[in-house]
C-alpha positions as CSV (number, residue, x, y, z in Angstrom):
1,X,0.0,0.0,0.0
2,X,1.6,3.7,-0.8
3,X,2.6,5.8,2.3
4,X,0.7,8.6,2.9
5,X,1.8,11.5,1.0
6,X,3.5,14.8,2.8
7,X,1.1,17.2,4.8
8,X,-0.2,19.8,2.9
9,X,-2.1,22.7,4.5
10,X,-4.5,23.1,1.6
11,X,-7.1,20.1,1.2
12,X,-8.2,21.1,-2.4
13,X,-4.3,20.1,-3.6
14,X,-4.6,16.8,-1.8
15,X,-8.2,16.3,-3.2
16,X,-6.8,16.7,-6.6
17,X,-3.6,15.0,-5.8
18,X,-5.7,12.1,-5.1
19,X,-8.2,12.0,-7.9
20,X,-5.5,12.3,-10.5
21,X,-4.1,9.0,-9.1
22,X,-7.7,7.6,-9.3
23,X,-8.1,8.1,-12.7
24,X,-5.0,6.9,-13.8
25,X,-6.0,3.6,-11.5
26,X,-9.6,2.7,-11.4
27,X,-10.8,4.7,-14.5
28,X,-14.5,3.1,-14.1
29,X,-16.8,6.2,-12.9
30,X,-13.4,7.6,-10.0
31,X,-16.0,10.8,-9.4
32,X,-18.9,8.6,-8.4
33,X,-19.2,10.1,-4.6
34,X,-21.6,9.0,-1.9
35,X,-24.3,11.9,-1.4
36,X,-25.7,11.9,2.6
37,X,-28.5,14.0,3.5
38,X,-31.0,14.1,6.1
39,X,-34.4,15.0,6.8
40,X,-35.7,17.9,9.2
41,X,-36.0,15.0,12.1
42,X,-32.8,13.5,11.3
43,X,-33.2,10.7,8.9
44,X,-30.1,9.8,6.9
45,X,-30.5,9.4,3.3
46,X,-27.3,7.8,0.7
47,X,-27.3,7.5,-2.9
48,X,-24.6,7.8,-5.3
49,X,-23.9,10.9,-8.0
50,X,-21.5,11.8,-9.7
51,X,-18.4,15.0,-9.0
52,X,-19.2,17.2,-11.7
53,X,-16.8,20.0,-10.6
54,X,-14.6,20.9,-8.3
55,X,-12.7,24.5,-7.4
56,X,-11.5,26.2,-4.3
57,X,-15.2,27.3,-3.2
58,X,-16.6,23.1,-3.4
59,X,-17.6,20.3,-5.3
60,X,-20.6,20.6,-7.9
61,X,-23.2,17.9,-9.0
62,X,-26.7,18.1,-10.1
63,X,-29.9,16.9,-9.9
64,X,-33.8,17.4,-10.3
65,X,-34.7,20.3,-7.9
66,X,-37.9,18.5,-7.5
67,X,-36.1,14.6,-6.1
68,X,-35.8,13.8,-2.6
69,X,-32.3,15.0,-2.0
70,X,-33.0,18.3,-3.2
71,X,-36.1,18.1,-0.7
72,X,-33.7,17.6,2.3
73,X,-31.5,19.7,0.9
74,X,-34.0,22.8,0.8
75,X,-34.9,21.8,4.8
76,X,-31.3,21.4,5.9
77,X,-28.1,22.4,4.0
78,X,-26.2,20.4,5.9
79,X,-24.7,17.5,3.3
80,X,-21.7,15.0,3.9
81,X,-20.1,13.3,0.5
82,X,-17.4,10.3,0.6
83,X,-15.2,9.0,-2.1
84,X,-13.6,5.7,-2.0
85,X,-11.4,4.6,-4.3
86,X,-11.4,0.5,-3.0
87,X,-8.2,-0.2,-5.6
88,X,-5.6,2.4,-3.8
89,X,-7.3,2.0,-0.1
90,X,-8.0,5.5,-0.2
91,X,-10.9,7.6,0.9
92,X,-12.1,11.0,1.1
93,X,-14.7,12.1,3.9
94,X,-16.2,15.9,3.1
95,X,-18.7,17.2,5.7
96,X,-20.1,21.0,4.7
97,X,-23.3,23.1,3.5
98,X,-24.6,23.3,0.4
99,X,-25.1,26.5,-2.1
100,X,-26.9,26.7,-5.6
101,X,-24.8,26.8,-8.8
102,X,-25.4,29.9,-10.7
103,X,-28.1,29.6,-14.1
104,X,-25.3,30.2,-16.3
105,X,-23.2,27.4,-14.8
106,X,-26.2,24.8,-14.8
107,X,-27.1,26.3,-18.3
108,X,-23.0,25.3,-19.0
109,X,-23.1,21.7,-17.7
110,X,-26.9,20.9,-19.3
111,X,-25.7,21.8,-22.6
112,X,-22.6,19.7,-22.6
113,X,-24.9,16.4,-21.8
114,X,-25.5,13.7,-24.2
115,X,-29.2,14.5,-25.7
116,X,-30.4,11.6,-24.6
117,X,-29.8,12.5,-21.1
118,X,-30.9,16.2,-21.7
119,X,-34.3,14.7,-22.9
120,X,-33.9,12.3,-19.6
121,X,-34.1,14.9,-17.4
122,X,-37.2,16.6,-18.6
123,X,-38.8,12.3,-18.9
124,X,-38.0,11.3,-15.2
125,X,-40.0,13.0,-12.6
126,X,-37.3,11.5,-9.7
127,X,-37.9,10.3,-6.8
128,X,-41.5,9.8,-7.5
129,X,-43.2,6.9,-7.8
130,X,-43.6,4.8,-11.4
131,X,-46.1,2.9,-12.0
132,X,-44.3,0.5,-15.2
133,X,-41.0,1.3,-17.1
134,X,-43.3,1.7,-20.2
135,X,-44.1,5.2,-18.6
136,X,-41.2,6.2,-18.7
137,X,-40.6,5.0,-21.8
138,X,-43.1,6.6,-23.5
139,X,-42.8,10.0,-21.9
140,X,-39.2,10.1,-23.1
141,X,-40.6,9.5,-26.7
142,X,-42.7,12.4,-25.9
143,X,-39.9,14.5,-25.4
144,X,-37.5,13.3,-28.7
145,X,-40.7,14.2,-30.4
146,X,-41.2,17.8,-28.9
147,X,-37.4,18.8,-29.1
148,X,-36.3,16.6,-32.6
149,X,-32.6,18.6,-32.8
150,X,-29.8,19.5,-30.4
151,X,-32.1,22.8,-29.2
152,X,-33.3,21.1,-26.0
153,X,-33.9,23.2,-22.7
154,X,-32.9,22.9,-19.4
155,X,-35.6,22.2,-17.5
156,X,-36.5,24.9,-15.0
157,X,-36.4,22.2,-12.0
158,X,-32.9,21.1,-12.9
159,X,-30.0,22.7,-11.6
160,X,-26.9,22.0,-9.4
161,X,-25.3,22.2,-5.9
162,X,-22.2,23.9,-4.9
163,X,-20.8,21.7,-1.8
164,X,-18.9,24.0,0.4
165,X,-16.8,21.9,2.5
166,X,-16.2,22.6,6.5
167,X,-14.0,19.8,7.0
168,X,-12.3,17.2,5.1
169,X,-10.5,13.7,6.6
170,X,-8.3,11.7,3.9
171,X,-8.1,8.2,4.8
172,X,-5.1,5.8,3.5
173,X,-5.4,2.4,4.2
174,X,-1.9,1.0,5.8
175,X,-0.5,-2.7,6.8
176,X,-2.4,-3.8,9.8
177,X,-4.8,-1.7,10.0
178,X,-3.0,1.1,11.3
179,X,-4.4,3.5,8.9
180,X,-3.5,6.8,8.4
181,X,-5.7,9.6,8.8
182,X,-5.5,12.8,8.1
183,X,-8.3,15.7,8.9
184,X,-8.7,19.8,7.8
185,X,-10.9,21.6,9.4
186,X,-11.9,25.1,8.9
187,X,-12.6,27.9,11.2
188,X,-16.2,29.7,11.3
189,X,-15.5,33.1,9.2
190,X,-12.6,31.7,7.5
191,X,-12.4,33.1,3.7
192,X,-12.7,30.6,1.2
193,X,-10.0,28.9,0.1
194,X,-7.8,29.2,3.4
195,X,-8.5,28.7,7.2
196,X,-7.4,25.3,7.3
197,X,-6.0,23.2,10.4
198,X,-4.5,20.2,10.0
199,X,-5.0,17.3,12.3
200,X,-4.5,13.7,13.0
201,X,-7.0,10.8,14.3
202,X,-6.4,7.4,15.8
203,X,-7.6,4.6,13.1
């Protein structure tokens, strides 16, 4: 297993650091991230999405404004994401708040999507329930036959999440199980893009 790698006091340069190696090792999906939400009284939610962006203000993905994540999301901002990259024992814990991406950034990302999945998101009304796959089938026909070209909307209830992280832990699995782990955790009021102190924990 690889050693951990130097201490660095920004998180975003080990983030990268770290995906770069997962993409040159375990090329299948390395941005899939877990997504962690909870309810008003408390009640966990997972599902998997996939890293769309990432900068020094947070990580990006999006979704249907209208699913059950972005439900939770609108009640409490809180959100938690985890990588783990199984092939290079590594993970990435990311505990923060969440923001909307700007119209012009969703507008961006929407445009560069296969049609199919441009069409996709105005078919699926997610999260809801579906009575047969035929449904869905044939409301996605609907849709090829409203928008036949390339000039297909975004719909108004799709849209993205800026993740702004409060604290970070980078896990590397080691021999024995004595794994290192290394945390960054930012002060309230610290500007973006700085603040960070640098910590250990036990495995």
């Amino acid at each position: 297993m690889a050693n951990p790698i130097p201490e660095d006091t920004d998180p975003f340069a080990r983030f990268h650091a770290w995906m770069v190696t997962a993409i040159e090792n375990d090329p299948i999906e390395p941005n899939a991230m877990t997504v962690v939400t909870a309810t008003p009284d408390g009640r966990p939610s997972a599902r998997i999405v996939l890293l769309k962006g990432v900068d020094d203000r947070g990580f990006v993905f999006y979704t249907n404004k209208e699913s059950r994540k972005a439900a939770e999301l609108a009640a409490n901002p809180q959100i938690a994401l985890l990588f783990l990259w199984k092939s290079l024992a590594r993970q990435i814990r990311i505990e923060g708040v969440v923001e909307d991406v700007t119209d012009a950034e969703a507008d961006a990302y929407y445009a560069s999507r296969a049609r199919i999945s441009r069409l996709g998101a105005w078919a699926s009304a997610q999260s809801r329930p579906l009575a047969k796959r035929s449904d869905l089938e044939r409301l996605l026909a609907d849709y090829e036959a409203r928008y036949p070209g390339e000039d297909i909307p975004r719909p108004p209830y799709w849209s993205g999440y800026r993740v702004i992280p409060q604290c970070f832990e980078f896990w590397q699995g080691m021999p024995f199980r004595l794994h290192d782990r290394t945390t960054y955790t930012r002060a309230p009021g610290a500007p973006s893009g700085g603040g960070w102190t640098v910590g250990k924990l036990f495995p």
